[in-house]
Backbone as XML, in Angstrom:
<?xml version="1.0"?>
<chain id="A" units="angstrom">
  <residue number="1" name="UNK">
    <atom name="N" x="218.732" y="-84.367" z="19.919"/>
    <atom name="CA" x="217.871" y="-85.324" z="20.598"/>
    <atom name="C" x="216.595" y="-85.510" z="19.785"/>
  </residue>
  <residue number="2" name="UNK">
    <atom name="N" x="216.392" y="-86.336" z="19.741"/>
    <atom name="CA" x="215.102" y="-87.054" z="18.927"/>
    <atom name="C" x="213.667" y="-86.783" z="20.333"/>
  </residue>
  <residue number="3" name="UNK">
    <atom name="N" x="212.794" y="-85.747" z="19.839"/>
    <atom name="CA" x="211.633" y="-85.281" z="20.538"/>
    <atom name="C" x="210.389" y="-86.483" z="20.406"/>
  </residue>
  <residue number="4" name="UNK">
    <atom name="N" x="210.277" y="-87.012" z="19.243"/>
    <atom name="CA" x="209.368" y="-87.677" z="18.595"/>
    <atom name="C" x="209.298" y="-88.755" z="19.861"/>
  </residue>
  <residue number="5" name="UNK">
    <atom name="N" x="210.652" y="-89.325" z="20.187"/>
    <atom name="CA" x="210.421" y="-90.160" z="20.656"/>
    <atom name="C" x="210.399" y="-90.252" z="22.244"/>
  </residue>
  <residue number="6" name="UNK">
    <atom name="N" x="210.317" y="-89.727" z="22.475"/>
    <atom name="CA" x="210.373" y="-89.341" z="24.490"/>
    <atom name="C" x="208.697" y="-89.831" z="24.729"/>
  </residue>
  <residue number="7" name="UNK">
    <atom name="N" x="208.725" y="-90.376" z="25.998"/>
    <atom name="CA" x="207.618" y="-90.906" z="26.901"/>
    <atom name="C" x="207.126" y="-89.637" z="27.661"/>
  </residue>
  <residue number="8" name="UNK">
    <atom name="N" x="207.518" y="-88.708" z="27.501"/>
    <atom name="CA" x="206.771" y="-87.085" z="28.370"/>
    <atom name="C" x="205.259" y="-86.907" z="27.939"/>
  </residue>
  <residue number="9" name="UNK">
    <atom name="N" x="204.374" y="-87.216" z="28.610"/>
    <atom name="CA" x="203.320" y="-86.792" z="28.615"/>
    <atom name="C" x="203.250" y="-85.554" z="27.812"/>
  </residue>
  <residue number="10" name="UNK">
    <atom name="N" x="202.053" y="-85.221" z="27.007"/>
    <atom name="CA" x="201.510" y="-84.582" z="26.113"/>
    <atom name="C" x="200.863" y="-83.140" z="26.998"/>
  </residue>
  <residue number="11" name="UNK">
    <atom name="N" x="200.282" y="-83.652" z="28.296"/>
    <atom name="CA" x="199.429" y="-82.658" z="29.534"/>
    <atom name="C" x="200.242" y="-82.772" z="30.061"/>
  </residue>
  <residue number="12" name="UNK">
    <atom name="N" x="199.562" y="-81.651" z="31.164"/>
    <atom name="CA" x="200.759" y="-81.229" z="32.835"/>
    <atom name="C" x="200.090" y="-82.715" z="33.276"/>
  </residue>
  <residue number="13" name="UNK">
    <atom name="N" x="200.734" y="-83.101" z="34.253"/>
    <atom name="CA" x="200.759" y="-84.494" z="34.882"/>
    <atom name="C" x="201.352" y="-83.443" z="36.326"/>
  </residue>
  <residue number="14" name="UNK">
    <atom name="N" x="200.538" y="-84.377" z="37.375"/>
    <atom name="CA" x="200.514" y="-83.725" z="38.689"/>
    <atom name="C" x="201.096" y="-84.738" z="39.358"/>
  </residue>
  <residue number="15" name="UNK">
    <atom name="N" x="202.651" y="-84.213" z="40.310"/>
    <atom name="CA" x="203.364" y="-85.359" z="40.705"/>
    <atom name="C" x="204.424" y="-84.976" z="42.096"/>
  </residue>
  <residue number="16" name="UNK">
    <atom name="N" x="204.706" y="-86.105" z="42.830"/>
    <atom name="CA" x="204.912" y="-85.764" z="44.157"/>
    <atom name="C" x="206.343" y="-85.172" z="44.463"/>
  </residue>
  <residue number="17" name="UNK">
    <atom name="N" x="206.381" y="-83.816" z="44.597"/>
    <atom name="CA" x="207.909" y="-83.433" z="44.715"/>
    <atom name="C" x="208.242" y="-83.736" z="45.343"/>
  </residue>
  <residue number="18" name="UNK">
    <atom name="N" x="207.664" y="-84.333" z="46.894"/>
    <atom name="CA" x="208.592" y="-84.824" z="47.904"/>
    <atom name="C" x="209.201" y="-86.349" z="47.128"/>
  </residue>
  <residue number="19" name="UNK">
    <atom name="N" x="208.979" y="-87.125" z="47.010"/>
    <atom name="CA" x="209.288" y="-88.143" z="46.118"/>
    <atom name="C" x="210.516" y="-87.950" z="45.179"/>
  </residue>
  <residue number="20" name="UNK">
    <atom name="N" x="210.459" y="-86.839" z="44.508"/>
    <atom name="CA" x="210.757" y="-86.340" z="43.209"/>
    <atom name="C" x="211.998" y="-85.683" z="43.435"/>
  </residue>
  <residue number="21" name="UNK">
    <atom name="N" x="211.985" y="-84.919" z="44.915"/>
    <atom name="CA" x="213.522" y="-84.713" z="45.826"/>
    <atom name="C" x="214.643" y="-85.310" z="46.356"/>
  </residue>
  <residue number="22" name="UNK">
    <atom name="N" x="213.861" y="-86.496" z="46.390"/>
    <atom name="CA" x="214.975" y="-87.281" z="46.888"/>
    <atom name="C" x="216.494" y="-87.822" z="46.453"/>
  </residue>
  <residue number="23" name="UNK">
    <atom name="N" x="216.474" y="-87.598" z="44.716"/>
    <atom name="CA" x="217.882" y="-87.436" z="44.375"/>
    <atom name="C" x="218.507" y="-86.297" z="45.197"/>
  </residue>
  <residue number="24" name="UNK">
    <atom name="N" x="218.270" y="-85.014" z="45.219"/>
    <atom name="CA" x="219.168" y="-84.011" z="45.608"/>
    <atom name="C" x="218.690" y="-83.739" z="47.436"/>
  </residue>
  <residue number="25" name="UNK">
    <atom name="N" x="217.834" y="-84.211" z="47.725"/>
    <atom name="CA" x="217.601" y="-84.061" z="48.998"/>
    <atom name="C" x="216.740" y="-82.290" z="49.243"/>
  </residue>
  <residue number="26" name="UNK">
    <atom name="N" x="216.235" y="-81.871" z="48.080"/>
    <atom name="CA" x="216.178" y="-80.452" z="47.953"/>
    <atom name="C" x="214.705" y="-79.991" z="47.048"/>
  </residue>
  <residue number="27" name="UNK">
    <atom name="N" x="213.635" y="-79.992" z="47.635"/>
    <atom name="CA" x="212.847" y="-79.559" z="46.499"/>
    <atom name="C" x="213.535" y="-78.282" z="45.344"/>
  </residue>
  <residue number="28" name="UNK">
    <atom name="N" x="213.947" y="-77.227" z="45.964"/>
    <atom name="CA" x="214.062" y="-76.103" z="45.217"/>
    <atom name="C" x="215.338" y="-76.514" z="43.991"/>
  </residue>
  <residue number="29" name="UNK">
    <atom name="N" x="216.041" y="-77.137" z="45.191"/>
    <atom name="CA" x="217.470" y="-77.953" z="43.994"/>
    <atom name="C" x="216.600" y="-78.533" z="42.347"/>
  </residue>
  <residue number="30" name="UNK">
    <atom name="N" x="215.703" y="-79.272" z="42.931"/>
    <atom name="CA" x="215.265" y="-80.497" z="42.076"/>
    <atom name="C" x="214.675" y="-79.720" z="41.031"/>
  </residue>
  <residue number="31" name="UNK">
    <atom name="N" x="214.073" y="-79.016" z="41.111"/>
    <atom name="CA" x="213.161" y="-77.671" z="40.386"/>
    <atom name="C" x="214.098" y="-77.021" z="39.561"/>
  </residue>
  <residue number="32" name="UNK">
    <atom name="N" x="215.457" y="-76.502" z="40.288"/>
    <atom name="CA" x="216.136" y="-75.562" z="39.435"/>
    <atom name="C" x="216.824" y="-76.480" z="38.555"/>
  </residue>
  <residue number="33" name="UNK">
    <atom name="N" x="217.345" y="-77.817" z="38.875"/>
    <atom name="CA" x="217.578" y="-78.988" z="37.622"/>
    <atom name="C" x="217.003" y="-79.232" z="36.742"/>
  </residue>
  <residue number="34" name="UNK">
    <atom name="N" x="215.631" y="-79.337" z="36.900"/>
    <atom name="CA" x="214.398" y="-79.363" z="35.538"/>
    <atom name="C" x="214.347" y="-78.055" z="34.843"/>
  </residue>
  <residue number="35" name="UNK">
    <atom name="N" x="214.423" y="-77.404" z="35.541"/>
    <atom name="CA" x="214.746" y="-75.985" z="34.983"/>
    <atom name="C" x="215.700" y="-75.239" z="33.839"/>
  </residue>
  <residue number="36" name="UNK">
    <atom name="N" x="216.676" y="-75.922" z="34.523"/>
    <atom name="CA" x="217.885" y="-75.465" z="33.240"/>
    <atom name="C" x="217.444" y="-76.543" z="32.681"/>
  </residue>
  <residue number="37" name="UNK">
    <atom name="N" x="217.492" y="-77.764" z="32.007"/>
    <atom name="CA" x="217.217" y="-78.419" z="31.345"/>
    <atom name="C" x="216.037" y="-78.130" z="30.300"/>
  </residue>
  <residue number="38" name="UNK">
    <atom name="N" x="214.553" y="-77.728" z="30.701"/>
    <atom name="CA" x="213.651" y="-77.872" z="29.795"/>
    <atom name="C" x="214.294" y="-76.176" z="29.016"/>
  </residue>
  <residue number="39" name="UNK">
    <atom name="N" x="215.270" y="-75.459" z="29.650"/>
    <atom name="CA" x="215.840" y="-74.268" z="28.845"/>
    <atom name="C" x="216.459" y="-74.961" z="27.802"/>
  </residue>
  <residue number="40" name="UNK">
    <atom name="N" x="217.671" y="-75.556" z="28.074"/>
    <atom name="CA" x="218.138" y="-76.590" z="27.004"/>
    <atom name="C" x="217.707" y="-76.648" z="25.686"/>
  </residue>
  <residue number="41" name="UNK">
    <atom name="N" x="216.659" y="-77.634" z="26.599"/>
    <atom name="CA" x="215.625" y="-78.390" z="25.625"/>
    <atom name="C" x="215.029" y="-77.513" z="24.296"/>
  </residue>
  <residue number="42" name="UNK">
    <atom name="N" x="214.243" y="-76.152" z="24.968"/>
    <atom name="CA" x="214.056" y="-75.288" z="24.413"/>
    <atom name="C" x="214.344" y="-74.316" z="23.430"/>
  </residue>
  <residue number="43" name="UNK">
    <atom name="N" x="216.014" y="-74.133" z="23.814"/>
    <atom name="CA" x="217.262" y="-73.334" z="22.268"/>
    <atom name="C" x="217.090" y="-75.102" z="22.119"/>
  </residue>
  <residue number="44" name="UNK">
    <atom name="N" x="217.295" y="-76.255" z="21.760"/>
    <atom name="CA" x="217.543" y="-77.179" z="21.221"/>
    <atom name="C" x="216.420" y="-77.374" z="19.768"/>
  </residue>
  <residue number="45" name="UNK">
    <atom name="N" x="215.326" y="-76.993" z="20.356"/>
    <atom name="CA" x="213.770" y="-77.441" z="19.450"/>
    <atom name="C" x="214.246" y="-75.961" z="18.972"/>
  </residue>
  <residue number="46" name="UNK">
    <atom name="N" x="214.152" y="-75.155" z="19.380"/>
    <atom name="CA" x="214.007" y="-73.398" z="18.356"/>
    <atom name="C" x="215.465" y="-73.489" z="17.443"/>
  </residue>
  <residue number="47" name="UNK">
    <atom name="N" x="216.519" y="-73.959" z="17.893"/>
    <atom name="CA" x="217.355" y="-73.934" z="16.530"/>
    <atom name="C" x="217.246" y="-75.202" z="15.730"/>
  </residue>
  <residue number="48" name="UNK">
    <atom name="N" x="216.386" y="-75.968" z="15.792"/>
    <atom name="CA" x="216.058" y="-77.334" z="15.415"/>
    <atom name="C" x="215.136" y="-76.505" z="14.087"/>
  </residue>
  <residue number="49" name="UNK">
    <atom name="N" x="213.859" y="-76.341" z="14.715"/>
    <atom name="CA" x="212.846" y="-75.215" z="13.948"/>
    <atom name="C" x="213.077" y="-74.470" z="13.090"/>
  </residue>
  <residue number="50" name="UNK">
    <atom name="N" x="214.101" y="-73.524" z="13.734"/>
    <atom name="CA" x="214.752" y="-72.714" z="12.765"/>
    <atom name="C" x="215.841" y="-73.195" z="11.781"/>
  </residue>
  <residue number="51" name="UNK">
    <atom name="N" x="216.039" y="-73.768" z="11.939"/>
    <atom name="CA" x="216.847" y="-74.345" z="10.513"/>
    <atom name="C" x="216.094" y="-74.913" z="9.460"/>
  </residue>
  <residue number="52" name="UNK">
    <atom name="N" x="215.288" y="-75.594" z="10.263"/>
    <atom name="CA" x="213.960" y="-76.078" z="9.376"/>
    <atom name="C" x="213.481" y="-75.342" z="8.361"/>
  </residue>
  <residue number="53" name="UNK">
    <atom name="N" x="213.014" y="-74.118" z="8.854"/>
    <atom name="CA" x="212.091" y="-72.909" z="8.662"/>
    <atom name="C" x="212.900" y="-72.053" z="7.450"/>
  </residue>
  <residue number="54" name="UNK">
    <atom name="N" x="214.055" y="-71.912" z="7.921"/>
    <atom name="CA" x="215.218" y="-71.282" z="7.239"/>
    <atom name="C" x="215.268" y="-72.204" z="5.265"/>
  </residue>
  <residue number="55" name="UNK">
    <atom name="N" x="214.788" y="-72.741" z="5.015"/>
    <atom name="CA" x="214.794" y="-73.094" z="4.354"/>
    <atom name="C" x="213.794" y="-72.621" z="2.786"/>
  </residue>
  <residue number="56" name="UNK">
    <atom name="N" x="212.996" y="-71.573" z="4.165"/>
    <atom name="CA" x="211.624" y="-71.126" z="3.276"/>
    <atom name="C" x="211.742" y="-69.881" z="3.355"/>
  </residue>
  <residue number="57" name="UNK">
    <atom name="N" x="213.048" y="-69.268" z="3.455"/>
    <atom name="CA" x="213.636" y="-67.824" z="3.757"/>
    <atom name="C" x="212.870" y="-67.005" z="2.340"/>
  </residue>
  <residue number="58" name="UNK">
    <atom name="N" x="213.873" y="-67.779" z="1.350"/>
    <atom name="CA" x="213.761" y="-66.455" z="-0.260"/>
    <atom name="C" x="212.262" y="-67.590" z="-0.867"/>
  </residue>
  <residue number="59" name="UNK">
    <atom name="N" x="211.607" y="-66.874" z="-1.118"/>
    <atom name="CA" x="210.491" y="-67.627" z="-1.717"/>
    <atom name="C" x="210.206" y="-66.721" z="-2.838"/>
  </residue>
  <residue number="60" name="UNK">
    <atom name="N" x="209.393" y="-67.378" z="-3.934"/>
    <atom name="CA" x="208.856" y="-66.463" z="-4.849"/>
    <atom name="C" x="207.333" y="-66.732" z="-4.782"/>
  </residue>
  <residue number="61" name="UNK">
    <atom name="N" x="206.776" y="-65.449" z="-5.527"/>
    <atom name="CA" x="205.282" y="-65.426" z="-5.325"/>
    <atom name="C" x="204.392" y="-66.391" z="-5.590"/>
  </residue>
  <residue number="62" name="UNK">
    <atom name="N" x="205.123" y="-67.306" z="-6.751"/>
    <atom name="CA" x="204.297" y="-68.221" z="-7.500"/>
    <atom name="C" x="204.386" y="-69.851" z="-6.249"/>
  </residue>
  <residue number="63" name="UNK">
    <atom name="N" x="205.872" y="-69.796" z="-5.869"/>
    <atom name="CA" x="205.972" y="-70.778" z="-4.932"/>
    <atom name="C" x="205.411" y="-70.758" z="-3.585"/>
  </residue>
  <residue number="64" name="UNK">
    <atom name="N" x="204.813" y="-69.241" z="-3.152"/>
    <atom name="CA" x="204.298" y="-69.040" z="-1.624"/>
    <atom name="C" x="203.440" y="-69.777" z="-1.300"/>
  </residue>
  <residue number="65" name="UNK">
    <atom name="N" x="202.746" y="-70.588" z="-1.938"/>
    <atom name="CA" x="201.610" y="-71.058" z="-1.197"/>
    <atom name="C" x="202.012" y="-72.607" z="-1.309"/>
  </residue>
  <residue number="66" name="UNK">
    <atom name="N" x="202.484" y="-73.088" z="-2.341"/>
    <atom name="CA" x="202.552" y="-74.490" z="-1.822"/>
    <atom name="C" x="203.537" y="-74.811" z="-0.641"/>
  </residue>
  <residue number="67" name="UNK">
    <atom name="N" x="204.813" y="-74.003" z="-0.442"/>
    <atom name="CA" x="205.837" y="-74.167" z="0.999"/>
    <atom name="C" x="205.328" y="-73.352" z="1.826"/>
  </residue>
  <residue number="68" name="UNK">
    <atom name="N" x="203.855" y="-72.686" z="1.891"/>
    <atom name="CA" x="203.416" y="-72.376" z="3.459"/>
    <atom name="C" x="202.866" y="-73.494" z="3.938"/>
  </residue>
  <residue number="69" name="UNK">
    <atom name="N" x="202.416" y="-74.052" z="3.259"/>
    <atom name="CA" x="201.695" y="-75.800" z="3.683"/>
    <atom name="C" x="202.131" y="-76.372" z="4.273"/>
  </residue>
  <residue number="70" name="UNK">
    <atom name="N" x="203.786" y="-76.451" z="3.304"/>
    <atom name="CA" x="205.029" y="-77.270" z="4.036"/>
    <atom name="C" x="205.542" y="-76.556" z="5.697"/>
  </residue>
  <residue number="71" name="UNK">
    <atom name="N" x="205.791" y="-75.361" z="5.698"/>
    <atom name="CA" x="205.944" y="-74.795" z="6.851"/>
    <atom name="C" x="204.904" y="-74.752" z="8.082"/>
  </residue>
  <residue number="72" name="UNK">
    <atom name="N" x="203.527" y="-74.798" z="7.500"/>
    <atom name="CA" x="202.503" y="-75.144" z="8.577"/>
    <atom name="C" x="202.257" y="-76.262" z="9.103"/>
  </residue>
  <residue number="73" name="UNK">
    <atom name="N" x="202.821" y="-77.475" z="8.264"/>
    <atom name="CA" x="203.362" y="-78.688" z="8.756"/>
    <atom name="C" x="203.964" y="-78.759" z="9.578"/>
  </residue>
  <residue number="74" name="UNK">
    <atom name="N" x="205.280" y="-78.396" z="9.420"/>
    <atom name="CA" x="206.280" y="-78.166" z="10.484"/>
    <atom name="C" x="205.861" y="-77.877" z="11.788"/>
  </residue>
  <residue number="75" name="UNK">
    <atom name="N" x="205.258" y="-76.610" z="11.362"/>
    <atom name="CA" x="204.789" y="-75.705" z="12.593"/>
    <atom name="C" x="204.034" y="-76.581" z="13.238"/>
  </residue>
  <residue number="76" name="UNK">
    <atom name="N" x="203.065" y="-76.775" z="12.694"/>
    <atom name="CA" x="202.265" y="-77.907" z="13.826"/>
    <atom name="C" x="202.557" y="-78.810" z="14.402"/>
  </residue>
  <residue number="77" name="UNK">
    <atom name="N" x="203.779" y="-79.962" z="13.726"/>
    <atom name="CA" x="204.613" y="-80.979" z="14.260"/>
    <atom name="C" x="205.019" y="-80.582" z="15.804"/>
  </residue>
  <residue number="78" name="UNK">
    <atom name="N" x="205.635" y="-79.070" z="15.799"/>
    <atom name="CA" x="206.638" y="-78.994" z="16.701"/>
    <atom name="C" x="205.646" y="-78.512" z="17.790"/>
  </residue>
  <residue number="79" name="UNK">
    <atom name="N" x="204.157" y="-77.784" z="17.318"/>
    <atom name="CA" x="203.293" y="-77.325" z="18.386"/>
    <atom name="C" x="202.667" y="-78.999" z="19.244"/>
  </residue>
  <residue number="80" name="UNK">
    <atom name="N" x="202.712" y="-79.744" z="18.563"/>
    <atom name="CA" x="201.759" y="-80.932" z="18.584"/>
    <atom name="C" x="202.863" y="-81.895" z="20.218"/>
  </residue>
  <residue number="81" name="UNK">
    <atom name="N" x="204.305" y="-81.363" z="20.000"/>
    <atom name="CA" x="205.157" y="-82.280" z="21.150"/>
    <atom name="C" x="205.431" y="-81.324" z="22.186"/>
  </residue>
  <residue number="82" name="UNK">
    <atom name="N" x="205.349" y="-82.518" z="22.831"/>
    <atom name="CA" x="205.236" y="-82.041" z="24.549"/>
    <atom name="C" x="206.410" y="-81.151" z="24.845"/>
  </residue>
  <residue number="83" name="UNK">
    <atom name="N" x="205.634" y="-79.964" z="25.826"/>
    <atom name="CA" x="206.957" y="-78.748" z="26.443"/>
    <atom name="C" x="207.906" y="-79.577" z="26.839"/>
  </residue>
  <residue number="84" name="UNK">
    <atom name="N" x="209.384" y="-78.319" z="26.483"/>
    <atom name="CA" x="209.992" y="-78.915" z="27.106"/>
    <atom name="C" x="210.501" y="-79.062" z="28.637"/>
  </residue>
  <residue number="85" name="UNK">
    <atom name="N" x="209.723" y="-78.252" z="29.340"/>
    <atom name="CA" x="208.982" y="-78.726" z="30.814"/>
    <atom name="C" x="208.964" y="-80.212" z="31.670"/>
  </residue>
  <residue number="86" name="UNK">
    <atom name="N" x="208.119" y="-80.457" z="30.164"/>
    <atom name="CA" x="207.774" y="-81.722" z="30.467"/>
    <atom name="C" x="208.770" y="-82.871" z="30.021"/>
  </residue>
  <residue number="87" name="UNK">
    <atom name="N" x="209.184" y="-82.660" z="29.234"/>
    <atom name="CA" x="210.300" y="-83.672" z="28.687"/>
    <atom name="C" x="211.166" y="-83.426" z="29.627"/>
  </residue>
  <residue number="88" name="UNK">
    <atom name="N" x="211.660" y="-82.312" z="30.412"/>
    <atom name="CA" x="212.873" y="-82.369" z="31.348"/>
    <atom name="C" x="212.737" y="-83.291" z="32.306"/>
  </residue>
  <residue number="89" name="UNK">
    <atom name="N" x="211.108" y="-82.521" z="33.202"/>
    <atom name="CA" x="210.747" y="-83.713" z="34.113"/>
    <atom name="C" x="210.636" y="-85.194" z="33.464"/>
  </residue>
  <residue number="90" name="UNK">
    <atom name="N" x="210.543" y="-85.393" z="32.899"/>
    <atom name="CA" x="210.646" y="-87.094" z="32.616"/>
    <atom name="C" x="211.780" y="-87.377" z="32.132"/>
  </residue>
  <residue number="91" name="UNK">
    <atom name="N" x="212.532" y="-86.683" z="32.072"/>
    <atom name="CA" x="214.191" y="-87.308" z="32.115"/>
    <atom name="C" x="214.329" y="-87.090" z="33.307"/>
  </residue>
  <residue number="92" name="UNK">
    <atom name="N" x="213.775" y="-86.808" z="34.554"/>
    <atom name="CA" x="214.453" y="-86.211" z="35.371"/>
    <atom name="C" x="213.932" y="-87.464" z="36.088"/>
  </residue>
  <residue number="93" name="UNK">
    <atom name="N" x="212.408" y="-87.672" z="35.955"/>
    <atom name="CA" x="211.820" y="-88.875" z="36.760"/>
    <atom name="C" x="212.823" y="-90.374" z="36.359"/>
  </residue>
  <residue number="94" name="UNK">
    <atom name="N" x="212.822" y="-90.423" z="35.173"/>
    <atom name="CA" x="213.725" y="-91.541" z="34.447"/>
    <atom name="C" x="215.234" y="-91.542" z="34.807"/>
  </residue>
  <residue number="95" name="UNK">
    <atom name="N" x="215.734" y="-90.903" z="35.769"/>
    <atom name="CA" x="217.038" y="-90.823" z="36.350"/>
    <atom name="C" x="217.962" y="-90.987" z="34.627"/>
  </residue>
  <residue number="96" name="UNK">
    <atom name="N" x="217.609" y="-90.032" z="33.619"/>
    <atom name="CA" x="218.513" y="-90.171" z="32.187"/>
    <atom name="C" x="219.140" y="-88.248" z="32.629"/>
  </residue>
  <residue number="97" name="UNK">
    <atom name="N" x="219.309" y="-87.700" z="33.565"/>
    <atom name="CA" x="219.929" y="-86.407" z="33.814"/>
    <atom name="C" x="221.000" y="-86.701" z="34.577"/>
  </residue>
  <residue number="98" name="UNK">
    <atom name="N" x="221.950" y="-85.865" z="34.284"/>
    <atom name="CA" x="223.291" y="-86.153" z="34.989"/>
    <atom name="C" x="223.594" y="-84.638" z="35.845"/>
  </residue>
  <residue number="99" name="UNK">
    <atom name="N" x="223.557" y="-84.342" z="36.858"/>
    <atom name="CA" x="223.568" y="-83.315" z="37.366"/>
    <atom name="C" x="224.830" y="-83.407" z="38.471"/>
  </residue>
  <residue number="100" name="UNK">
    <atom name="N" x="225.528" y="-82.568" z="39.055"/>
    <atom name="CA" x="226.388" y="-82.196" z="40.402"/>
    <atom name="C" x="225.990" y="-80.908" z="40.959"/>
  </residue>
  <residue number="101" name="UNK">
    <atom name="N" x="226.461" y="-80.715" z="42.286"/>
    <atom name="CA" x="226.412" y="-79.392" z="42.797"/>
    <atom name="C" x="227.894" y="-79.600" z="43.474"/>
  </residue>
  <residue number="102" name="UNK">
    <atom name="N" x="228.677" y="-78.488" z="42.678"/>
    <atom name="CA" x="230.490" y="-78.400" z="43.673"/>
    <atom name="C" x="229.585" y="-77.975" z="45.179"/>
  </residue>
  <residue number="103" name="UNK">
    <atom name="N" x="228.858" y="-77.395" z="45.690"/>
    <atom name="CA" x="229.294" y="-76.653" z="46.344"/>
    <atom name="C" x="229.186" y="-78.013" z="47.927"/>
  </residue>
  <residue number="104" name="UNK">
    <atom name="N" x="228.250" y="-78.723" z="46.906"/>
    <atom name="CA" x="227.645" y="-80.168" z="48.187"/>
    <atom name="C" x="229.179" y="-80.644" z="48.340"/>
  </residue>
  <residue number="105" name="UNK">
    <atom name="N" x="229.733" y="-81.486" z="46.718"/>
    <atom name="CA" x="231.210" y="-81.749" z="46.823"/>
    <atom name="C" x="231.707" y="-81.370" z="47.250"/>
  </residue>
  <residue number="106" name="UNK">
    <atom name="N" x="232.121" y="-80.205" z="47.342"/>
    <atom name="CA" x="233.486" y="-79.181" z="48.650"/>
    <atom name="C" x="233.076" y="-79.416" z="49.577"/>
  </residue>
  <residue number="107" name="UNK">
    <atom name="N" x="231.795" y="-79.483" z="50.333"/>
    <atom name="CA" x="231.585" y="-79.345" z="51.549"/>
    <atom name="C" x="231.758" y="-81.143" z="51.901"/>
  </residue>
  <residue number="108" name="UNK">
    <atom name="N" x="231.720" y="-82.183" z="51.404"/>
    <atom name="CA" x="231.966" y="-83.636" z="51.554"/>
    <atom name="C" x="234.066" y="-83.903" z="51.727"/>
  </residue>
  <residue number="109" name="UNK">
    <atom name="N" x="234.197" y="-82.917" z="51.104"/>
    <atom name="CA" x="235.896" y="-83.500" z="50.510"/>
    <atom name="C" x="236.390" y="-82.215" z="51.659"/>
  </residue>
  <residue number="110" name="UNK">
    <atom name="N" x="235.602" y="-81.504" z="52.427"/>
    <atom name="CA" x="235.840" y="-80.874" z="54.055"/>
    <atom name="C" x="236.009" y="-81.339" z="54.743"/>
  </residue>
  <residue number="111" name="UNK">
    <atom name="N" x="235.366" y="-82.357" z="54.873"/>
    <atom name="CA" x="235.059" y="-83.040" z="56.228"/>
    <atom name="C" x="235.899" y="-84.138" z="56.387"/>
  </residue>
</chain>
């Protein structure tokens, strides 16, 4: 997934969970959906990073300082974009998450 480009606010942004429930009918539901997601998100950017990074594994003495530059680049790029917290919730606000719960389904295909 391309980070650069997401509309997620940069700050915490303060916003109405009752509102924000109403897909699942469930605050705590809605929470634990953003939840696994900004996890996701999270191994997504750290093995993103790390591959990156991995690149500046074997270095020699004479080369250390011009590819720490390059790596503090990096580093800052990835400090500089929004948690992925926040990127979950705004996929989450943007109805772009695809979520189920079997257990709602079983209890519908009961009745």
């Amino acid at each position: 997934m391309d980070y650069k480009k997401t509309n997620a606010p940069l700050n915490t942004v303060t916003r109405d969970m009752v509102s924000m429930a109403e897909q699942t009918g469930n605050v705590y539901e809605t929470v634990c959906i953003i939840g696994k997601r900004a996890n996701q998100i999270a191994q997504e950017m750290k093995k993103e990073l790390d591959k990156k990074l991995q690149e500046f594994a074997s270095t020699d003495n004479l080369e250390e300082v011009s590819e720490n530059r390059e790596q503090i680049e990096i580093s800052r790029f990835y400090e500089k974009l929004p948690k992925p917290t926040l990127i979950a919730t705004q996929e989450y606000v943007d109805h772009k998450l695809y979520f189920s719960n079997p257990l709602k389904e079983r209890e519908h295909l009961d009745d």
